[in-house]
C-alpha positions in Angstrom: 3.4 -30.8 -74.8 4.0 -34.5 -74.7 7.5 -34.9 -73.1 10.5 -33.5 -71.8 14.2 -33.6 -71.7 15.1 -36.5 -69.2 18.7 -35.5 -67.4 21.6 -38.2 -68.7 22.0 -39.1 -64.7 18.5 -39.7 -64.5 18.3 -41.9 -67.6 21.3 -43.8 -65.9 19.0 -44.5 -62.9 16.2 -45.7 -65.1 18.6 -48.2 -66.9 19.0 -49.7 -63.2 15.3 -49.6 -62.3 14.4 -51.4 -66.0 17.4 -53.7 -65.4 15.6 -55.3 -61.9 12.2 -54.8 -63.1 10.7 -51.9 -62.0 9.5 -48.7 -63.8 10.4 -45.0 -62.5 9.5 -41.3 -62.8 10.5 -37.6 -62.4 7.5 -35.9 -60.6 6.5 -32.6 -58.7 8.8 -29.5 -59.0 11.0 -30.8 -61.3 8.6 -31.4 -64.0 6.8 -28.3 -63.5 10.2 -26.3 -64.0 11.0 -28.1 -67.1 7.1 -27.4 -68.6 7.8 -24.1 -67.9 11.2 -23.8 -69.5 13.0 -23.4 -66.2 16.0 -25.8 -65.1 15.1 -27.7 -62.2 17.4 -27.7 -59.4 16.3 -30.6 -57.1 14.6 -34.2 -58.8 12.3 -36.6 -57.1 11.4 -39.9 -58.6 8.6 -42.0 -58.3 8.8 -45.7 -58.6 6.7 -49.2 -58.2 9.9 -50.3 -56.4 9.5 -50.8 -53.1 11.9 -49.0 -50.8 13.6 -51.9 -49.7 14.1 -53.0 -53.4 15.6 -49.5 -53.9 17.7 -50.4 -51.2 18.9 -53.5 -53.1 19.5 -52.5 -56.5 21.6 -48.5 -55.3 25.0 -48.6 -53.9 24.2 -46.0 -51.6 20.5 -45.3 -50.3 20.1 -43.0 -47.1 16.6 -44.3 -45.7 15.3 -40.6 -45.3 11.4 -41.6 -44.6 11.1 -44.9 -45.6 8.1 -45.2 -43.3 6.5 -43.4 -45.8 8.4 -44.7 -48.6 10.9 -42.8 -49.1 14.4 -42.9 -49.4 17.3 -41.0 -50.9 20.0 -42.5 -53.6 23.4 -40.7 -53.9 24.0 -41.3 -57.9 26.5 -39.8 -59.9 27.0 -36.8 -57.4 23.5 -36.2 -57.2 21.2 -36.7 -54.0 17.7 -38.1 -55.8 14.8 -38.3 -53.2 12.9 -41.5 -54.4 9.7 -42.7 -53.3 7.3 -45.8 -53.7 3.9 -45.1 -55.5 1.9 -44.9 -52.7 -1.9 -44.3 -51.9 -2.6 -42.4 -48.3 -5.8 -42.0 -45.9 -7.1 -39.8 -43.1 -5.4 -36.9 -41.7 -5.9 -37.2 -38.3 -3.2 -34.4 -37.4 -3.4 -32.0 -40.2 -0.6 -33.1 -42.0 0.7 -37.0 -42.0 -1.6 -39.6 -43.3 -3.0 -41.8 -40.8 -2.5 -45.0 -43.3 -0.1 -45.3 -46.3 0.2 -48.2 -48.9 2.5 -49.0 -51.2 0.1 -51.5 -53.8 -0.5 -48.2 -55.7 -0.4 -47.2 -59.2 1.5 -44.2 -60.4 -2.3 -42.1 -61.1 -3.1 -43.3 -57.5 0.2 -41.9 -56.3 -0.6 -38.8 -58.6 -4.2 -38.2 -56.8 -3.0 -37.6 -53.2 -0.6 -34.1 -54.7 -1.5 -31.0 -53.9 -1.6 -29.3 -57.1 -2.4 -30.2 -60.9 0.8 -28.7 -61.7 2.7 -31.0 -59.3 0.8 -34.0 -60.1 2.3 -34.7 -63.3 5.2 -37.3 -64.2 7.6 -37.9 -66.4 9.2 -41.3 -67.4 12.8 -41.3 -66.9 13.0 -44.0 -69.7 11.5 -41.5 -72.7 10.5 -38.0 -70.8 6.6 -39.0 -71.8 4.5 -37.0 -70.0 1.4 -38.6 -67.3 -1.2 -36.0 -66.7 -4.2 -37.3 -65.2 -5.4 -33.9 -63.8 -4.6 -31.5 -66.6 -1.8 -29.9 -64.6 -0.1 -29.0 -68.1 -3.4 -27.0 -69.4 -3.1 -25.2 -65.6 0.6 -24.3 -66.0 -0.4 -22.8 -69.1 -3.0 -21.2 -68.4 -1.0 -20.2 -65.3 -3.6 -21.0 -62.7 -3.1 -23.1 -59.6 -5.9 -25.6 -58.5 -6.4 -28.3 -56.6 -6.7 -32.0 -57.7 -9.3 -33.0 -56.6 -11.8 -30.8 -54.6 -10.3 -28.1 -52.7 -11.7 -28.5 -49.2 -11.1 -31.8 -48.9 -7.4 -31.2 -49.9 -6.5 -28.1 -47.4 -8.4 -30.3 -44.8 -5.8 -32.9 -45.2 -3.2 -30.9 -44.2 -3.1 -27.0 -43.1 0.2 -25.8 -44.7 -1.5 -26.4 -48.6 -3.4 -23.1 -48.2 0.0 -21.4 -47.3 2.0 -23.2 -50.1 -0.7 -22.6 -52.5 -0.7 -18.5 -51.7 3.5 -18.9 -51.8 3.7 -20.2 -55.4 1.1 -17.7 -56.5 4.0 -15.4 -55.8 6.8 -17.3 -57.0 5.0 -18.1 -60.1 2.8 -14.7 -60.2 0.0 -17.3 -61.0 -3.5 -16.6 -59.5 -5.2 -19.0 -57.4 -8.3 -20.8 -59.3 -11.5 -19.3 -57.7 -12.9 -22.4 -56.4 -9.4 -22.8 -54.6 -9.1 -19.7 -53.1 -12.6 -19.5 -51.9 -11.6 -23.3 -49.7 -8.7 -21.6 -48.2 -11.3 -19.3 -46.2 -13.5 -22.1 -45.5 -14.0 -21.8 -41.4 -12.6 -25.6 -41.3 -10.0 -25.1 -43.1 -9.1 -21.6 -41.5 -9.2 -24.0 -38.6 -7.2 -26.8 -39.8 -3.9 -23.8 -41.1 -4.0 -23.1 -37.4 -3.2 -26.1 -35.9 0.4 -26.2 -38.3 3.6 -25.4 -36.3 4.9 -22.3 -36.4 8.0 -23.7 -37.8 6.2 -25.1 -40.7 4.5 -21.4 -41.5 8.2 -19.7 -41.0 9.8 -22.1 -43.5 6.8 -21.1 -46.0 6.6 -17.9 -45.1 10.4 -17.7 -45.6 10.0 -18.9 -49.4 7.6 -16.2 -50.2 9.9 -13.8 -49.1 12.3 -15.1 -51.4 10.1 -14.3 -54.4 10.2 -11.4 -56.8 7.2 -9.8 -55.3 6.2 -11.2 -51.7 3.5 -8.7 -51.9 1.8 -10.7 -53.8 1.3 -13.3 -52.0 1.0 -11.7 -48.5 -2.2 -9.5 -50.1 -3.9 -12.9 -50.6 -3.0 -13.8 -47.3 -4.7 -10.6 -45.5 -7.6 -11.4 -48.1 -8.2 -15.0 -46.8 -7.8 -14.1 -43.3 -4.3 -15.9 -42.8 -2.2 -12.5 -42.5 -4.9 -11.9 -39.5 -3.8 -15.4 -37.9 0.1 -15.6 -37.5 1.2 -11.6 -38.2 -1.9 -9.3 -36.4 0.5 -6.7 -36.0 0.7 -6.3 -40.1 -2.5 -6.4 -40.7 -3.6 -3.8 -38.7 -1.8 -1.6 -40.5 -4.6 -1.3 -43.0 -6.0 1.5 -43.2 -3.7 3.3 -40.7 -3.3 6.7 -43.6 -0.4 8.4 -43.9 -0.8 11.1 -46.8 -0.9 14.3 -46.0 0.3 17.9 -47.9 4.1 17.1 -47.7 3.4 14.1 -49.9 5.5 11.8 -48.1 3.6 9.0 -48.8 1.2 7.5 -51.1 -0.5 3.8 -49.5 -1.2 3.1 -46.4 0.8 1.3 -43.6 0.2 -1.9 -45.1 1.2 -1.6 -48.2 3.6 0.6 -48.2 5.4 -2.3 -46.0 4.5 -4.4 -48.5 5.5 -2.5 -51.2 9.0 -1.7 -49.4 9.6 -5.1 -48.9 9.3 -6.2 -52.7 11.9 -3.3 -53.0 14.2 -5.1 -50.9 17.0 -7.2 -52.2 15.2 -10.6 -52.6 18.5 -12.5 -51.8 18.4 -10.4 -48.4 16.4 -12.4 -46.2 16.9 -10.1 -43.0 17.0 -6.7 -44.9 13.5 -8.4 -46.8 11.7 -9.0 -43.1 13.0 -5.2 -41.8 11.7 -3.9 -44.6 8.0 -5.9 -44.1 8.1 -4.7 -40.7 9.6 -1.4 -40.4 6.5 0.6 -39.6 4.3 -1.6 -38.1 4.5 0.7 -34.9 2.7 3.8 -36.9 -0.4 2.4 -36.0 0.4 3.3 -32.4 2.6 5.9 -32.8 0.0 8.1 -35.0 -0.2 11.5 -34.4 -2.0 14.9 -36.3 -2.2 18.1 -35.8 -3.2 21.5 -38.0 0.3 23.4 -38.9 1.2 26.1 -41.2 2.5 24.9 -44.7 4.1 25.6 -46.3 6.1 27.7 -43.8 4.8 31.0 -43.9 2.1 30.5 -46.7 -0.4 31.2 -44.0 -2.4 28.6 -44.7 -2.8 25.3 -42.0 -3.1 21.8 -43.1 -3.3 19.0 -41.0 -0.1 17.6 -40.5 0.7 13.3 -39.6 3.3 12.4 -37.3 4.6 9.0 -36.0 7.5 10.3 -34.0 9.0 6.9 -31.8 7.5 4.4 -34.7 10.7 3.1 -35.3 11.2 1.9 -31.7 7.6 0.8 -31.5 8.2 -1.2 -34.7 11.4 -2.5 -33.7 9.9 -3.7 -30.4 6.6 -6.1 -32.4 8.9 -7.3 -34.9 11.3 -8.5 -32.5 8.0 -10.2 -31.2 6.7 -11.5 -34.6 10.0 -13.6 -34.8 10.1 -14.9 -31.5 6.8 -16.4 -32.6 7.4 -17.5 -35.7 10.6 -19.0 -34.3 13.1 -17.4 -36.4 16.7 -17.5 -34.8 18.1 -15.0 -32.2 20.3 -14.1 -35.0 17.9 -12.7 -37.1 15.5 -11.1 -34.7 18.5 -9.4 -33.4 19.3 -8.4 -36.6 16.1 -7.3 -37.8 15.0 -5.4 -35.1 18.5 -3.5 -34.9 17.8 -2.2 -38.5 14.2 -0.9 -38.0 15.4 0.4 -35.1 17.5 2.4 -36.8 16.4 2.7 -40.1 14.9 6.4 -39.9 18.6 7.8 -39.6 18.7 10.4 -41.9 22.2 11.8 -43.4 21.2 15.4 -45.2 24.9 15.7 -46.5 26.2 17.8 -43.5 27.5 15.7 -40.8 31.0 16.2 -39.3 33.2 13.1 -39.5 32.7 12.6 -35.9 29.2 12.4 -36.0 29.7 9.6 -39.3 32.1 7.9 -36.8 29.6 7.6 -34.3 26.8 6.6 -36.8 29.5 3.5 -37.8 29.2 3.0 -34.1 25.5 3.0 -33.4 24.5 1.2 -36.5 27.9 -1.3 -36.4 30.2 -1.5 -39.6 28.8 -4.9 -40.9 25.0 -3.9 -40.6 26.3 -0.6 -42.6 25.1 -2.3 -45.9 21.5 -3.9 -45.2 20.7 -0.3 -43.5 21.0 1.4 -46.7 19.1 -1.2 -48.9 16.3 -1.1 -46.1 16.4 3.0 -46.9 16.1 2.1 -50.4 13.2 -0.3 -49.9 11.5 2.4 -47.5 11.9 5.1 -50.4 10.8 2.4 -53.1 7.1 1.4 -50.7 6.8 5.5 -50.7 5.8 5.3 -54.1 6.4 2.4 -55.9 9.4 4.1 -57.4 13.1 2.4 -56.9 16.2 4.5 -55.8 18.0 5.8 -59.9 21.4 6.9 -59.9 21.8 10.5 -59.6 18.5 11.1 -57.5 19.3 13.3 -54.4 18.7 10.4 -52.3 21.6 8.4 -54.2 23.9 11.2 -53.8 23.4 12.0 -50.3 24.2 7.8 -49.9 26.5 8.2 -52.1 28.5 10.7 -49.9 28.0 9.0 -46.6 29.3 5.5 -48.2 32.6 7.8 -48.8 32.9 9.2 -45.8 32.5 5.8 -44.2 35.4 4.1 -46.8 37.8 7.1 -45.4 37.1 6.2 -42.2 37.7 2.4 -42.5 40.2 3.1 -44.4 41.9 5.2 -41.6 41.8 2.8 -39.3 40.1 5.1 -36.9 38.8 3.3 -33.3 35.7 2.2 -34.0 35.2 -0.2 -30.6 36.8 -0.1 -27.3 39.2 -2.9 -28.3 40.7 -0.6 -30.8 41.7 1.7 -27.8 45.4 1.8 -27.3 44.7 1.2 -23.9 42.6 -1.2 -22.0 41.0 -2.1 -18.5 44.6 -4.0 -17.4 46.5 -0.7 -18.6 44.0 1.2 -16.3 44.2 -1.3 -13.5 47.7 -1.4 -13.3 47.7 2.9 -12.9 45.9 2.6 -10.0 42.2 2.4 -10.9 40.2 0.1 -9.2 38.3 -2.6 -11.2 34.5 -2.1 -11.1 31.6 0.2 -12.7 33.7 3.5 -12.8 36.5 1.4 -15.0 34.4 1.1 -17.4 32.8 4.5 -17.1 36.2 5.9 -17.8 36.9 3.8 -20.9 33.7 4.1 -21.9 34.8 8.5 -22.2 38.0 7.6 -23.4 36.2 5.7 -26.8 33.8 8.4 -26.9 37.1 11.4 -27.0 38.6 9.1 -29.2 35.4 9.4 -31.9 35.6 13.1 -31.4 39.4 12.9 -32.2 41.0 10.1 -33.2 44.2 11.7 -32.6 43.5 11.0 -28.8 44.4 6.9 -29.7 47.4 7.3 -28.5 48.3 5.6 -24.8 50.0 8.0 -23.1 47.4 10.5 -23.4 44.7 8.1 -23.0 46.6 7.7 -19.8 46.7 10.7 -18.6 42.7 11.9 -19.5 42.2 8.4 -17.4 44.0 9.4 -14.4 42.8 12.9 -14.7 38.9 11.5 -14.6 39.7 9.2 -12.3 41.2 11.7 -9.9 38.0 14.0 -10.3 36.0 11.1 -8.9 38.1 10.3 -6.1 38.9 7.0 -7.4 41.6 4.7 -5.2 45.3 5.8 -5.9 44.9 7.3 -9.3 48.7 8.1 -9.7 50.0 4.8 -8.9 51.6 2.8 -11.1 50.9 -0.8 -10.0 47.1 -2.1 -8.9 46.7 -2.6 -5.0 
């Protein structure tokens, strides 16, 4: 491959650059999407323009990092990060050059990337293609590699390592052996360490968006990083769980690995529940010799792991907090695991679905049943086919939930016909046993929801409250 197809809007730009004297590029993702037959979403462009010339010759520039030479130019509804050829040196902190200058070439701007596949350009005036390192022989070969030597490159800054293990999953491209082998290089093991967690999450969060994170995360646990900023995962190696009921067929490990690739990949928080959701067998492990099947006479040992879900839900909710990941999401993933070993066998009363709505909350209803699926799909490596027991017992309980919602049945305790004032003004004084008594009218209402009425709401109130000896139960004003 010589060239590729240069956008219209990007050709516009070059006209510009050419116009004032200067020369210009597409480089990094965008080329390597376009190699690959992809269309690429985001374009940066490399230029012997200086930013301040940039500056000049664009109607509108936003001066994003023009320390480092970089600017963005808003073009044709289009924002186009665009940076100076530059050459860098030392990497004092693990990830921002000590020294950057601008009386570069383009190949010398090419040779500080961190991949051969992301250190080729493009010219915006023709689409010719620049590929000093052979980054077009690695995308087809589909390897990832280095420019230059490895070491040196990782050394430079910690988070390479991670973003070369996170587009071996989003590509499914294996890591070049001399590559891989620097990424467990003590110094380097060092150097990954010393990135902020925030810079890890925001990989880490990429990988999950991939078609099979598993992928990537085995290659973590086999250079040691899975060790480093998720412990609690990988201990779950080796942790067995097979026994005669055939429940399972991997370990902890993967089989959280495996359930999380069965996870909806747009589904960030259903995506990290599923990764997570049994980290708390390891703990929680249990095994004893019991008759099986029942009344075979024969004993077999037997595995339990009864209170992993609130183990796992507990470390996750840990894992977060230290990766930094919003109060939002830990609250949300943790809620899921928590509940995710709920099981519906087709028999419950509509009470006891009411009450489930309840516990789980109606708009958590939907990630709890694609973390089920995800759990069944890690079991085996089998997905969730229409018809299968497990989609018609689903099936069923998503029904009985639409008649519910669609009955407008109490479902909270402001969906009560009656409320603390209501109960106040009868006579019941504010305070803990108010909300003990609304607390059992919600919970008569789930049993029946023909109890949402207020006047019998009122009078179970008073009746409770005159049982406790409350203040004035029968009056019809508050004191």
């Amino acid at each position: 491959m010589k060239s590729i197809k240069i956008p219209s809007e990007l050709k516009k730009m070059n006209e510009i650059f050419e116009r004032n004297g200067f020369e210009s590029f597409l480089v990094g993702g965008a080329v390597r999407d376009e190699i690959m037959g992809k269309k690429a979403s985001d374009w940066d462009v490399t230029t012997n323009a200086r930013p301040e010339d940039v500056m000049r010759i664009f109607h509108k520039v936003i001066p994003t990092g023009i320390a480092h030479g970089t600017v963005t130019v808003h073009l044709l509804g289009h924002e186009i990060e665009v940076t100076t050829y530059r050459a860098e040196a030392g990497y004092s902190d693990g990830r921002h050059p000590d020294s950057v200058s601008f009386d570069a070439t383009l190949e010398d701007d090419l040779s500080r990337r961190d991949f051969t596949m992301n250190a080729i350009a493009a010219s915006l005036a023709d689409g010719k293609l620049v590929d000093p390192f052979g980054g077009i022989g690695d995308i087809q070969a589909k390897i990832i590699r280095t420019v230059g030597n490895a070491r040196e490159r990782f050394l430079e800054d910690g988070l390479r390592p991670i973003r070369a293990i996170r587009f071996s999953s989003q590509l499914e491209f294996p890591i070049e052996d001399e590559t891989f082998r620097a990424i467990s290089d003590s110094d380097v093991q060092e150097k990954i360490c010393s990135i902020s967690m925030e810079r890890f999450r925001d990989e880490f969060v990429k990988i999950l968006s991939s078609k099979k994170p598993s992928i990537a995360l085995k290659r973590m646990e086999d250079c040691g990083i899975l060790a480093k900023f998720m412990p609690e995962l990988s201990e779950c190696r080796g942790i067995e769980q097979t026994d005669e009921r055939g429940f399972h067929e991997f370990d902890v490990l993967d089989h959280n690995l495996f359930a999380c690739d069965g996870a909806p990949r747009e589904k960030l928080n259903v995506r990290l529940a599923a990764l997570f959701h049994d980290i708390g067998k390891k703990d929680a492990k249990r095994e004893e010799t019991k008759e099986f099947p029942k009344g075979s006479g024969e004993f077999v040992k037997i595995v339990h792991f009864h209170g992993h879900d609130k183990l796992s839900s507990e470390k996750s909710a840990e894992i977060l907090a230290r990766l930094k990941f919003p109060n939002a999401t830990i609250e949300r993933v943790s809620h899921l695991i928590r509940n995710h070993m709920t099981f519906f066998d087709g028999s419950w009363s509509d009470a006891a679905v009411r009450r489930f709505l309840v516990r789980i909350r109606p708009e958590c209803v939907d990630d709890l049943f694609d973390l089920w699926c995800a759990d069944m799909y890690g079991k085996h490596c089998v997905p969730v086919v229409p018809g299968s027991d497990a989609a018609k017992r689903m099936g069923l309980l998503r029904d009985k939930i639409r008649e519910i919602e669609e009955s407008q049945n109490a479902l909270s305790l402001k969906d009560l016909k009656v409320n603390g004032k209501d109960l106040i003004a009868a006579g019941i004084p504010a305070g803990k046993h108010l909300g003990m008594i609304l607390g059992e009218l919600f919970q008569c209402v789930l049993d029946d929801p023909a109890m949402n009425e207020k006047e019998r709401l009122m009078e179970l109130a008073r009746n409770l409250a005159e049982s406790r000896n409350l203040a004035n139960p029968d009056s019809s004003a508050s004191e």
